[in-house]
DOZAKOL-184656 format. One record per residue (C-alpha): residue in one letter; x, y, z. Coordinates in steps of 0.1 Angstrom, whole numbers, plus 5000, padded with zeros to 4 digits. Layout:
% DOZAKOL-184656
AXYZ...
//
This chain:
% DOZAKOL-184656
X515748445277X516448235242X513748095224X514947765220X514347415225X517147105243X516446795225X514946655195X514146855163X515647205179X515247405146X512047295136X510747355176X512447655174X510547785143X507547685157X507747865193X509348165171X505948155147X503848155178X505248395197X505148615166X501548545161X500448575200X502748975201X501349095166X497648995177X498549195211X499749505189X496749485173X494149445205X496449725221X496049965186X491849855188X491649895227X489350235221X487250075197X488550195166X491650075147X494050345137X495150195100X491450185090X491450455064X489750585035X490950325011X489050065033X485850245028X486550294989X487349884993X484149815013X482149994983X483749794958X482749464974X479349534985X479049614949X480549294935X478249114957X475249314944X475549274907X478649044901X480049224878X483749074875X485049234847X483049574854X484749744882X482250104877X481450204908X477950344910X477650514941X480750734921X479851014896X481951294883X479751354863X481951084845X481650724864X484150654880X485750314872X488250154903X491650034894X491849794919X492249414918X489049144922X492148934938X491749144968X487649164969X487348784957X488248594995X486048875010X483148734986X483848444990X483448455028X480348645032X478848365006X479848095030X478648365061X475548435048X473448165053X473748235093X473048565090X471648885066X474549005040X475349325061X476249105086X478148875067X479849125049X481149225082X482248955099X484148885068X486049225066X486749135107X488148805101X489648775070X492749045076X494048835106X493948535087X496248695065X498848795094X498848455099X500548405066X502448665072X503948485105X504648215085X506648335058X508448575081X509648265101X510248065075X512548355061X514148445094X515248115100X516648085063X518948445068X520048325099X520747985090X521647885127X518047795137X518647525159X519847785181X516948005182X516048385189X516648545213X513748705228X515149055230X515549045193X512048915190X510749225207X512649475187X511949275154X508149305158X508549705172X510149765138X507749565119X504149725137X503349935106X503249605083X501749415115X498949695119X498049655081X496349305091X494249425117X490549355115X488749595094X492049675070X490749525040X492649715020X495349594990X498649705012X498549355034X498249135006X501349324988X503249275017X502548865011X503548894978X507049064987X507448815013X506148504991X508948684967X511848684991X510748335003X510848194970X514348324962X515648194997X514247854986X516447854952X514947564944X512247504910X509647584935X511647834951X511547974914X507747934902X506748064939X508548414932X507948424892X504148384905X504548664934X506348884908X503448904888X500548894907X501949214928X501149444901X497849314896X496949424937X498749754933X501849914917X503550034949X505949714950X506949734914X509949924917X510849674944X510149334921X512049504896X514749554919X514549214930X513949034893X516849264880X519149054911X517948754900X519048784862X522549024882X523348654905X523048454868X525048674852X527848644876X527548304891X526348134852X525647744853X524547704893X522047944885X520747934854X518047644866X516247844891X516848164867X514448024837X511947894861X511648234874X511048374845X508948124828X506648154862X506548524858X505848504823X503048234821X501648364854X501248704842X498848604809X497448344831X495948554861X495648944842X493248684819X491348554851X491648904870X490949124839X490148964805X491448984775X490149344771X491749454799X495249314793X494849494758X493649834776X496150084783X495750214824X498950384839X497950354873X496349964873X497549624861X496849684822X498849624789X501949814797X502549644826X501349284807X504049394780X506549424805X506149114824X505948864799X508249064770X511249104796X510948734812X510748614779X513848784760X516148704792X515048324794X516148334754X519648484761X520048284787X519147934768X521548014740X524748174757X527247914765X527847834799X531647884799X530748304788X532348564811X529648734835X530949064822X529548924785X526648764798X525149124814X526149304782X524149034764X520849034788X521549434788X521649474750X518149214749X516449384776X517049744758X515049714725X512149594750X512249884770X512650114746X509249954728X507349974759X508250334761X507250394727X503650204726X502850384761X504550664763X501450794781X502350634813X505950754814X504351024835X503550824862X500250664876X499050994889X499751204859X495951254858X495551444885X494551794876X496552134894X493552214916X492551894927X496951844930X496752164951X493652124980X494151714979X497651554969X499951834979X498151775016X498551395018X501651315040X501850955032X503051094997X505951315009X509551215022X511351235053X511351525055X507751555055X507251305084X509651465099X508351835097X505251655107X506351555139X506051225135X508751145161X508450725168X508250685128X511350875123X513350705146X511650375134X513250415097X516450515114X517050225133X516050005105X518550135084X520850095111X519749725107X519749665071X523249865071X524849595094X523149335080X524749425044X528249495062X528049085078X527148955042X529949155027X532548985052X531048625047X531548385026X528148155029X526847915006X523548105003X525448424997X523348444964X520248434976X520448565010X522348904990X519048964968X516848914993X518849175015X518749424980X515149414983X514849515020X517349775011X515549924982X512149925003X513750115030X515450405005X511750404993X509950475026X512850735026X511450884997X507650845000X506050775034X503650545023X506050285020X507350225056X505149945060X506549755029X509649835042X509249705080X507749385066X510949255049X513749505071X513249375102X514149035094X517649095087X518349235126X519748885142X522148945110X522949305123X522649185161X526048925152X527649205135X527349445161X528549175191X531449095166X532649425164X532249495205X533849195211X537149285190X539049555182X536349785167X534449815202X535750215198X534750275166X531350085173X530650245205X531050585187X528950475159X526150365184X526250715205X526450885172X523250725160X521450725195X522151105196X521651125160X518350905167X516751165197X517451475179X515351375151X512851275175X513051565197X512951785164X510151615154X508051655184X508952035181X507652035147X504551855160X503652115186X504552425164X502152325132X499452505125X495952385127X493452225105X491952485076X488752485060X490152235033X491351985056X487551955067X486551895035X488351685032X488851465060X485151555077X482751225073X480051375099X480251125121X477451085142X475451295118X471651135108X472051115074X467951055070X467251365047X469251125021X466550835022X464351125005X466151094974X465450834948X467650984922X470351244920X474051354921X475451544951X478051744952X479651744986X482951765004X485251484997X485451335033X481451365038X480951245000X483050905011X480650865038X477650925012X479050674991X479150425018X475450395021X474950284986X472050434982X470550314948X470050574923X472350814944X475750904940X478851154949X481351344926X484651374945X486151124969X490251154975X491050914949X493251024920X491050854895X488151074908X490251434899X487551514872X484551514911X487351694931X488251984903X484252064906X483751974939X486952194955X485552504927X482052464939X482952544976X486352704974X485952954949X484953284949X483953354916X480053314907X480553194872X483252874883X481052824911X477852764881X479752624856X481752304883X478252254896X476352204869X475951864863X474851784901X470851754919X471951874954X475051964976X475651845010X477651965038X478651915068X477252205096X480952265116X482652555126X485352645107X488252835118X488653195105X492353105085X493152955054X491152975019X488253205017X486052935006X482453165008X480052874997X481152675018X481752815050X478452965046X476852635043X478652455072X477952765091X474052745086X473252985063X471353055032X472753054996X470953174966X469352914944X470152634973X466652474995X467052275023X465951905021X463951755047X463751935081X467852025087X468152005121X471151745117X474851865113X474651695079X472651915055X471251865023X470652094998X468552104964X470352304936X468252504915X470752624884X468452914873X468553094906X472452974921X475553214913
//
């Protein structure tokens, strides 16, 4: 079966029945993923999110991103984007007068995701059909199929309820890849813009708009003249765009702040310094220079910038989670698999996703060998676009969290790889392909067969993984309506699910954020440790503790405070509050008579 079309406009019917079909299987994926009532890629940063714009909506505070349901003692002060929490206002406003604000709020966080998959359809057809460049012929439906299995982690991220930043970094890669496909002035502004806004949503697609900006200025270098249009709008747009949304998103202050892990004034320097320096070389070299002098010259530009954005903040050089301290490293980060490699997946018998990356790079690999051997008129463009898919996949290599990022751009690049593999069956390399594809479906079911071994020889949960990943569901949390003031300490999953109820006057000290390390160092040496006097001293600053009343197994970290608590005893100096009959327990502190 060929999605296609006989007469009339057959490429632009094609697109069309291509964008549907795409639309009508991802929304299937997604009722299929929601089919027992709760949607698997809703997560701990959509709660976090869902606190951030019930807050907004409270006090409308732009600027002021404190959150107060968040104390460490310290308040805690999100790093993530009002571009993400404004459409989400902005709908409940226009919701509102139908129904109360709860309501509102959550029809908006329902809707408002697969919305954005709708974008998403569109610019993945729109860039499909500009990589394959034969679109009055259409897609096969086979390839279809296998294009949206390799893209369901990017698909899943716009199910209803995923409100978090990771879809609408996925736009801005594909708005990106989109615009350099165009190679056109708006081809140019469209990816400038998209360059810069990305940081300001979240820094996990810088390395990859670096990757693909570095191509950009690469293609210039070598092709000179043909490109040098689209080149300076580029970087103009990137530039201008930068100063002209950090100012709307963040304020002056902000793009003057220094914040290694949010969009701030390193990453201000960097986008409108760089753009700025390469636009100058480029105006002034002559267009008859060799490209071998023309990257010496952006090189030797591009250095003294760098080497000043090192020097004004060489803070961040340690990366955007430099501030996490050893403990809270050692019961929380160390733990989080999205973090780890591979390998990590791997030994965490993630079997499906394994073999997912692997036949993507099986993909992106042909796709790179068919561009090699061409010689096509959008080699240029086509070529960076491919070097961002590439770099996207080697990073979901390295860090798990970026497979989605990866299968949103990857996948696109398989009717590429599809031709490459016919070609080479069809001629005299069927051998060596028909050993290369055993090879890699043996290669392929080993890793998944080893993975499913790994799966069913791990060991189970410990005591911290309750804490941490424990929210008490189903718990009645009434004992916490007899608080007007205070600060709990309590386990990081259960203290998410505290925060959640924004209670006024209330608040939490650890949740599994990095910016929150000061609430988990006190909260993990509250409950973990066995020492008296770290026990007094991390809990000093907090009204009451809360825990959730579980039982535990016997392995893992001794953690005497709290198993004692979620086991239903007693603790010197700790009273219950209100009637504790529920699993989730409350507890005043008295300091005098706690050890």
């Amino acid at each position: 079966m060929v999605l296609q079309v006989g007469d009339g406009d057959r490429e632009g019917l094609s697109r069309v029945l291509f964008f549907l079909c795409l639309i009508f299987i991802g929304f299937l994926l997604m009722f299929l993923d929601g089919l027992d009532g709760r949607f698997r890629r809703i997560d701990i940063d959509d709660a976090l999110r869902r606190i951030e714009v019930i807050q907004l909506l409270a006090d409308s505070r732009w600027f002021d991103r404190t959150l107060d349901a968040i104390r460490m003692p310290e308040p805690y002060v999100s790093p993530w984007s009002r571009l993400v929490d404004l459409p989400y206002v902005l709908l409940t406003w226009m919701i509102e007068p139908f129904v109360e604000r709860q309501g509102a709020v959550n029809v908006a966080f329902l809707i408002w995701p697969p919305v954005l998959f709708m974008v998403f359809s569109l610019l993945a057809t729109a860039i499909l059909f500009r990589v394959k460049r034969d679109g009055s012929r259409g897609v096969p439906f086979w390839q279809l199929v296998a294009m949206v299995i390799l893209a369901a982690p990017a698909i899943l991220e716009f199910e209803p309820g995923r409100i978090d930043h990771h879809n609408v970094q996925i736009l801005l890669l594909l708005f990106f890849v989109y615009g350099v496909l165009r190679d056109d002035v708006a081809g140019g502004f469209l990816a400038g813009v998209a360059v810069a806004a990305s940081p300001m949503v979240g820094l996990e697609c810088l390395p990859l708009m670096a990757v693909g900006a570095g191509a950009i200025v690469l293609a210039w270098c070598i092709a000179g003249l043909p490109r040098r249009g689209f080149t300076l709008v580029f970087l103009l747009a990137c530039a201008s765009a930068t100063l002209f949304l950090g100012g709307l998103l963040v304020g002056a202050r902000g793009l003057f702040a220094t914040q290694c892990d949010s969009f701030s004034a390193p990453f201000a320097f960097a986008l409108t310094a760089l753009p700025l320096v390469t636009g100058l070389v480029i105006l002034i070299l002559p267009s008859e220079l060799e490209p071998r002098m023309r990257i010496l010259a952006v090189g030797g530009a591009a250095l003294p910038v760098l080497l000043c954005g090192a020097f004004l903040f060489s803070e961040c050089l340690a990366g955007p989670y430099g501030i996490i301290d050893p403990v809270s490293h050692r019961y929380w980060f160390s733990r989080v698999r999205q973090e780890g490699n591979i390998g990590a997946v791997f030994e965490a018998g993630y079997a499906v996703e394994v073999v997912r990356l692997a036949l993507l790079a099986a993909v992106i690999v042909a796709a790179g060998i068919k561009l090699a051997r061409e010689n096509r008129p959008d080699l240029a463009e086509t070529a960076i676009a491919w070097a961002t898919a590439c770099a996207a996949l080697l990073l979901a290599l390295a860090m798990f969290r970026y497979t989605p990022i990866a299968a949103s751009v990857g996948p696109i690049f398989l009717p590429l790889a599809a031709s490459e593999v016919i070609r080479l069956w069809s001629g005299r390399g069927k051998g060596r392909l028909a050993l290369w594809m055993a090879g890699a479906a043996m290669l392929g079911l080993a890793l998944g067969s080893a993975a499913k071994a790994a799966s069913a020889t791990a060991t189970g949960p410990d005591a911290v993984d309750y804490m941490n990943e424990d929210g008490c569901e189903g718990a009645d949390f009434a004992d916490l309506s007899r608080l007007t003031t205070g600060r709990i300490l309590a386990p990081p999953g259960l203290a998410l699910a505290i925060a959640g109820r924004m209670q006024p006057g209330v608040s939490v000290a650890g949740i599994l954020f990095h910016r929150a390390s000061p609430g988990l160092r006190r909260t993990y040496e509250t409950l973990l440790s066995e020492d008296s006097e770290v026990r007094r001293e991390a809990l000093a600053p907090f009204d009451y503790v809360a825990v959730c009343r579980r039982v535990l197994p016997a392995g893992g970290e001794p953690a005497p405070l709290f198993r004692a608590l979620a086991g239903g005893d007693d603790w010197p100096g700790l009273s219950v509050v209100g009637e504790g009959k529920s699993a989730f327990r409350l507890l005043r502190v008295d300091h005098e008579a706690f050890r």
